[in-house]
C-alpha positions as CSV (number, residue, x, y, z in Angstrom):
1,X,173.9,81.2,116.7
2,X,172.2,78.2,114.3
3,X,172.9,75.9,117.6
4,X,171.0,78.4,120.0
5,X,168.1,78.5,117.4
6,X,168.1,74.8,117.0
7,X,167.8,74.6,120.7
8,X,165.2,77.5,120.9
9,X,163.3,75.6,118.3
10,X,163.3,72.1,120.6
11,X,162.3,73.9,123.6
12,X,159.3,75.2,121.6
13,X,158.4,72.2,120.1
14,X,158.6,70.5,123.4
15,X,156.6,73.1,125.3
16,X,153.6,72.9,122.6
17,X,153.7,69.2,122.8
18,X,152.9,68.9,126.7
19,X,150.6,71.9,126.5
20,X,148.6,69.7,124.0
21,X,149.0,66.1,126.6
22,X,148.0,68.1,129.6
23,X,145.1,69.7,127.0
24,X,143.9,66.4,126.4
25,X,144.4,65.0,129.9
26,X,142.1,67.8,130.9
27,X,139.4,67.2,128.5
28,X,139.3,63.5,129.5
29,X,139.8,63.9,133.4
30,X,142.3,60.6,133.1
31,X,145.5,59.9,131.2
32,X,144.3,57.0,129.3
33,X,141.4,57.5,126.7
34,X,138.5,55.5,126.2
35,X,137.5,53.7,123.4
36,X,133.8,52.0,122.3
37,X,130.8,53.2,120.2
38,X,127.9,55.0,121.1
39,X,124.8,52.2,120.9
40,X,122.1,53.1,117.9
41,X,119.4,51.8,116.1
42,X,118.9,50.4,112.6
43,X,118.2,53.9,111.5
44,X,120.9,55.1,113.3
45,X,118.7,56.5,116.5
46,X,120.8,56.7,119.8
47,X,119.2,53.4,121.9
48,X,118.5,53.8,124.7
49,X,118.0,57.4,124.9
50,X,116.5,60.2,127.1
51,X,115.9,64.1,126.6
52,X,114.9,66.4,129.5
53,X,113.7,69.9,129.6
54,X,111.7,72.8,127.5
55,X,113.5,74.3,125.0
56,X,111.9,77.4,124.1
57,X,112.5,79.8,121.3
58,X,115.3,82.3,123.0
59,X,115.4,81.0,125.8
60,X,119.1,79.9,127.2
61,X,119.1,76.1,128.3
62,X,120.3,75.2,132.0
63,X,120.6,72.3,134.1
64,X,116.9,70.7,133.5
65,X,118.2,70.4,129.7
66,X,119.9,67.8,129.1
67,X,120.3,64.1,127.1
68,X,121.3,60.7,128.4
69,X,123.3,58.2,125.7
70,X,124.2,54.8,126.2
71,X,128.1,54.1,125.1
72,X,129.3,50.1,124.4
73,X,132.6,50.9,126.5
74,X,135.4,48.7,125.3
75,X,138.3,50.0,127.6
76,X,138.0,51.8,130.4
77,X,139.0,55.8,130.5
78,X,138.1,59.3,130.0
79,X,135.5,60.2,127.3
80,X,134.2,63.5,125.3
81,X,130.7,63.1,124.2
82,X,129.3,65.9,122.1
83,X,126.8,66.9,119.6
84,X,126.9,69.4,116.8
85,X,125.0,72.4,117.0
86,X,121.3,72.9,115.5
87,X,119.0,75.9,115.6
88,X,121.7,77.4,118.1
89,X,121.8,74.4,120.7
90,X,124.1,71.8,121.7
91,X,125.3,69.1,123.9
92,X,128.4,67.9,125.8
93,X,129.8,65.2,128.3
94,X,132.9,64.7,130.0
95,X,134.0,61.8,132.4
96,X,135.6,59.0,132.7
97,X,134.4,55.0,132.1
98,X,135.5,53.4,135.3
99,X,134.4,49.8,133.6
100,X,133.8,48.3,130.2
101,X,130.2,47.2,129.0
102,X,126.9,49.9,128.2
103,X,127.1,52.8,130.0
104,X,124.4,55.2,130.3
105,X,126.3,58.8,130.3
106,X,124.9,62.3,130.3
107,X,125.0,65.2,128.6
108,X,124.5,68.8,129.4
109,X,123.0,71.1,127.2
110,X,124.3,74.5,126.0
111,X,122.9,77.6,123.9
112,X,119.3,78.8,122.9
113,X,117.3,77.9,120.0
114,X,116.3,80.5,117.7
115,X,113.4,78.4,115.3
116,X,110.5,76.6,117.1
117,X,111.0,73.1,114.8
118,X,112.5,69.5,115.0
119,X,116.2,69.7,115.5
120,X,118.3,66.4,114.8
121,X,121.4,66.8,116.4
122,X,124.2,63.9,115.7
123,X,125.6,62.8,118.6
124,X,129.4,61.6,118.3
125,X,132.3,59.3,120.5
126,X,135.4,57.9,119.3
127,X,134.5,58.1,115.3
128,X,130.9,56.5,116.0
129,X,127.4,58.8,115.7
130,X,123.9,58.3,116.6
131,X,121.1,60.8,116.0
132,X,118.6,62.8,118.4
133,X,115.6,64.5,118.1
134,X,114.5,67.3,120.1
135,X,111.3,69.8,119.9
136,X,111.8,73.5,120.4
137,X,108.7,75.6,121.1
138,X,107.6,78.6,121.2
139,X,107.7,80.4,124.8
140,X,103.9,80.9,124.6
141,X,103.5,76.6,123.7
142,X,100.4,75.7,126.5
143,X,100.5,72.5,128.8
144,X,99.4,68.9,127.4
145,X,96.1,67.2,128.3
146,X,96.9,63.7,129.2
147,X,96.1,61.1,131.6
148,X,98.9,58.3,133.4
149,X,97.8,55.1,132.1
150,X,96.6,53.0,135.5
151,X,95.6,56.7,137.0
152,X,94.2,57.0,139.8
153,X,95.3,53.6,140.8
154,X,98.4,51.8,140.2
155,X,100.8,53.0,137.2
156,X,100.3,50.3,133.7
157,X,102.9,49.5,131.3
158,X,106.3,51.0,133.5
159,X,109.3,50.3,133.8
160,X,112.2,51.3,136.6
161,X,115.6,51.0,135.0
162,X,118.7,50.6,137.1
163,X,120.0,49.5,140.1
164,X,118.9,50.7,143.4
165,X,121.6,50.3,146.6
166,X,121.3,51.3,149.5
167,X,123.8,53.8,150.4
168,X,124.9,54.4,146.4
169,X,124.0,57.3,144.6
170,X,122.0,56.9,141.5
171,X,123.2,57.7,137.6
172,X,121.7,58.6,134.9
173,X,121.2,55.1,134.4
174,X,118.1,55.2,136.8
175,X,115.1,56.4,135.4
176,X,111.3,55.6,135.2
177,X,109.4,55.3,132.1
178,X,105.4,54.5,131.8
179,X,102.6,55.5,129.8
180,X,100.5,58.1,129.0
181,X,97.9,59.2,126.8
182,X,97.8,62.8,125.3
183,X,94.5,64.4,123.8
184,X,96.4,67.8,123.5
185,X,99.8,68.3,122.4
186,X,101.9,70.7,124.7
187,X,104.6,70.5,127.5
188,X,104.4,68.4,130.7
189,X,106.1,68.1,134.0
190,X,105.8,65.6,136.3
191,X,107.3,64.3,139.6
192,X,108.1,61.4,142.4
193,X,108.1,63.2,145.7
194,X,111.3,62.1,147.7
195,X,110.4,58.5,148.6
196,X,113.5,56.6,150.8
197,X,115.8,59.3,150.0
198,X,115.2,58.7,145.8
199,X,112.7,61.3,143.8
200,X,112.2,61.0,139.9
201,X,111.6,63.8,138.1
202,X,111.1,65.2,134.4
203,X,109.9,67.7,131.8
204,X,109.2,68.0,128.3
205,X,106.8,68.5,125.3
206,X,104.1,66.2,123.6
207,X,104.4,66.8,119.7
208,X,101.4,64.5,119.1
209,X,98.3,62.7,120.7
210,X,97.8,58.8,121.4
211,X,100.0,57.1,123.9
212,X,103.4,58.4,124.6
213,X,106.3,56.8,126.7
214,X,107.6,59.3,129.5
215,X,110.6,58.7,131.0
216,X,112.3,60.2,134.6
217,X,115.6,60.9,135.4
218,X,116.4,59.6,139.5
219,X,118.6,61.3,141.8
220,X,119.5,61.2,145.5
221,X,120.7,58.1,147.8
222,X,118.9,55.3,148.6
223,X,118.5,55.3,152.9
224,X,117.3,51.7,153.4
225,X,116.4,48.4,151.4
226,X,113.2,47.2,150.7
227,X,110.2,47.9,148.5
228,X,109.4,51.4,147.7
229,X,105.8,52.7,147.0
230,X,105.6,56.0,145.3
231,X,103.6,58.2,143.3
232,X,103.8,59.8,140.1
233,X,102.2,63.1,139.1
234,X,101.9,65.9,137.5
235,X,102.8,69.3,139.8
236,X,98.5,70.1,139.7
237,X,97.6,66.2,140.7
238,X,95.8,66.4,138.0
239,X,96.5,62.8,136.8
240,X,98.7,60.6,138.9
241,X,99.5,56.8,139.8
242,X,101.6,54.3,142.0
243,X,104.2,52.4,141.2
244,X,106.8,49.8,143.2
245,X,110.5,49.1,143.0
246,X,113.0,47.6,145.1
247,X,116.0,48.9,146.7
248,X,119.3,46.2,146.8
249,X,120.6,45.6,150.7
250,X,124.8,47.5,150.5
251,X,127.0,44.6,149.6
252,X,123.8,42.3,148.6
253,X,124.6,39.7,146.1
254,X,122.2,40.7,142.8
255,X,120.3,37.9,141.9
256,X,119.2,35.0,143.9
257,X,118.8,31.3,142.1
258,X,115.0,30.6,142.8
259,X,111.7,29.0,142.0
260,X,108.4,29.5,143.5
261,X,107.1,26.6,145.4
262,X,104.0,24.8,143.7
263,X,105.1,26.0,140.1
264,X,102.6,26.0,137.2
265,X,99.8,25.3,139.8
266,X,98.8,26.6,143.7
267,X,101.5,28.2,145.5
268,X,103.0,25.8,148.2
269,X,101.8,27.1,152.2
270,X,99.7,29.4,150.8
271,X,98.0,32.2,153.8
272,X,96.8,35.1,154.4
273,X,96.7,38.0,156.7
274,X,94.5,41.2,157.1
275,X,91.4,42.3,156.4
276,X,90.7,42.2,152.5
277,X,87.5,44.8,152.1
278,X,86.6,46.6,149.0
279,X,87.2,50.1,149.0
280,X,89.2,50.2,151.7
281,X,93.1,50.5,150.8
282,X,95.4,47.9,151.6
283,X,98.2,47.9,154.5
284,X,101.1,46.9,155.8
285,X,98.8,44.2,157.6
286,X,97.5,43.1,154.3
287,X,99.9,40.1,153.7
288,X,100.2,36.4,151.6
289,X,102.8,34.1,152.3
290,X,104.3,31.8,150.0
291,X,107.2,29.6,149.5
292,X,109.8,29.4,147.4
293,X,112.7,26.6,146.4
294,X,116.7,28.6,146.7
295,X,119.2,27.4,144.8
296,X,121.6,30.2,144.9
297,X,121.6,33.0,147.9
298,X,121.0,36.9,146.6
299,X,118.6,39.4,146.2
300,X,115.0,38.6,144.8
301,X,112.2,40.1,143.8
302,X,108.4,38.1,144.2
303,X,105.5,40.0,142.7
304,X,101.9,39.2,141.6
305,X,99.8,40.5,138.4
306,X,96.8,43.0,139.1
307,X,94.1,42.0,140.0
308,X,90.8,43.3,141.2
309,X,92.8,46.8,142.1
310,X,95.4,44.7,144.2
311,X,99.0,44.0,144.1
312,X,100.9,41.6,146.3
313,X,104.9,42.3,146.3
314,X,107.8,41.2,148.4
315,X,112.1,41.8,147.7
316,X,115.0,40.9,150.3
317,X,117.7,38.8,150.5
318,X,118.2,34.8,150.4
319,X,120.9,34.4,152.7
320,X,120.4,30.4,152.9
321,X,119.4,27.7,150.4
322,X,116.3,25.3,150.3
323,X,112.6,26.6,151.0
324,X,111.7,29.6,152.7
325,X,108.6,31.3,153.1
326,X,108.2,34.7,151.5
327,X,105.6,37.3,152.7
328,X,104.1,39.5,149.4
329,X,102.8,42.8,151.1
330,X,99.6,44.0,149.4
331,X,99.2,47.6,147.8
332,X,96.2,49.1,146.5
333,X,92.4,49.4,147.0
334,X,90.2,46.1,146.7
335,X,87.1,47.1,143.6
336,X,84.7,44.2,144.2
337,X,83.6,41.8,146.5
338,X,84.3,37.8,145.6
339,X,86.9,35.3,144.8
340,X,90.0,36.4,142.3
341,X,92.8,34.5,141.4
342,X,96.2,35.8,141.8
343,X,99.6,34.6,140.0
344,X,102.8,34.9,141.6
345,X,106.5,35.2,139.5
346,X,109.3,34.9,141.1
347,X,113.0,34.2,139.3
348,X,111.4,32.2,136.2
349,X,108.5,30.4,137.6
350,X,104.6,31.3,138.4
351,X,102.1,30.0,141.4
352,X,98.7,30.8,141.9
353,X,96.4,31.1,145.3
354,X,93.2,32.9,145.2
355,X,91.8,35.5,147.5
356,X,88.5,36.1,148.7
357,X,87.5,39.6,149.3
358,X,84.8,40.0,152.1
């Protein structure tokens, strides 16, 4: 009878051990476990970081609520990612790190606050924390009053984090982040319309007035490479702006080895084409072309500052060494007749050719 209950007690022991394996398997999504910290600031803030949504005094949080966290992956595998719970909310990841390095992961969030008031939840991975703040309001909080910085022209001061392929599905590494400035505390929405098959979107709540940074979560697929002009605004049009970035050619090398032709003085083969007339908006017509010195074939990006309401810019793919010619496309709407000069940055050199406006 002691051997039957010996085995008995084996067969248990065995049983809850697998149960726990396939337990843990199933919380990671992969058999091996990953391992890294998650990335924080000197006063222990997660960096970089990025909350979306209202959250609103008893009101349950969906999909639109959620935080993105960056993770120093050491080895690859699956991952938990999860945050305590404050004033009744909380939030949670689960995936697996395909590759070591930062990656930008995202969490969903779950519950309803019950106390309009700053939560700080602790964030935690593989015995490392960071900390997050985020606003819940009262379901009768009104909109902000603020302005894009750049409206009604081209967006100031943003930023377009990422990579963009074509044919690859964006992360929640991709997101937008500019400028504003609030004269009313309050919630805010705002929007990229579907531009190429990519639309940037985003909600939340102004605590305080002065400038903010606002950042935008992508989504979608990238249809075709090139530069991409969109808008950014708020769902009345109330305030909005343009911005540019460029979308990476499937199976295009990243960076190209370059200079600009004429460094540190006039661009080299400098010309123009279109009609440059103020108030009237710039086209696909409205062109410069410039050259620049390749070293190493890739992907590149050209782009001029601002200036007098214009912007020339121009991305595609050096498939060949030595000088070629590269045609900036012009975007915006001309303020003043007269001669301005304009200075060109491409890879880590500047040129300079000036334009006449008729």
């Amino acid at each position: 009878m002691k051997f039957f209950k010996a085995i008995f007690f084996l067969a248990l022991v065995g049983t809850l051990y697998t149960s726990c394996q396939k337990e843990t398997s199933y919380e990671g999504g992969a058999t091996s476990i990953s391992s890294g910290s998650l990335k924080s600031g000197g006063s222990g803030d997660c960096l970089p970081s990025n909350v979306n949504g209202l959250y609103k005094v008893g009101v349950t949080l969906n999909t639109s609520n959620y935080i993105d966290v960056t993770v120093n992956v050491t080895t690859a595998g699956s991952y938990v990612v999860k945050s305590d719970t404050v004033n009744g909310i909380y939030f949670r990841g689960v995936g697996v790190f395909q590759a070591t390095g930062n990656q930008v992961i995202r969490l969903t969030g779950g519950g309803r606050p019950t106390l309009a008031q700053l939560n700080e939840l602790t964030i935690k991975y593989n015995g490392s924390i960071c900390k997050i703040g985020i606003n819940s309001i009262d379901a009768t909080t009104p909109e902000a009053e603020f302005q894009l910085n750049g409206s009604p022209a081209n967006c100031t001061g943003y930023t377009v984090n990422g990579n963009y392929v074509a044919g690859t599905t964006l992360t929640a590494a991709n997101t937008l982040s500019f400028m504003v400035n609030v004269t009313a505390p309050g919630t805010y929405s705002l929007s990229v319309p579907s531009v190429n098959g990519v639309i940037f979107t985003g909600s939340g709540y102004f605590a305080a007035i002065g400038p903010q940074t606002v950042t935008l979560s992508g989504f979608g697929t990238p249809a075709q490479p090139g530069i991409v002009t969109a808008d950014v605004a708020t769902l009345s049009l109330s305030t909005k702006c343009s911005f540019i970035y460029t979308i990476i050619p499937s199976g295009g090398n990243l960076n190209a080895t370059f200079t600009m032709a004429g460094a540190g003085s006039a661009c080299a083969n400098f010309s123009t084409s279109g009609t440059f007339t103020p108030g009237t908006p710039m086209n696909g017509t409205n062109t410069a072309t410039v050259d620049a010195i390749v070293t190493g074939t890739g992907i590149y990006t050209v782009a001029s500052n601002t200036v007098n309401g214009v912007t020339f810019v121009a991305s595609g793919n050096f498939t060949q060494t030595g000088t070629r010619a590269v045609t900036l496309t012009a975007i915006g709407t001309p303020a003043a007749a007269g001669t301005f000069t304009f200075s060109v940055t491409g890879g880590s050199s500047t040129c300079t050719f000036d334009l006449t406006f008729n």
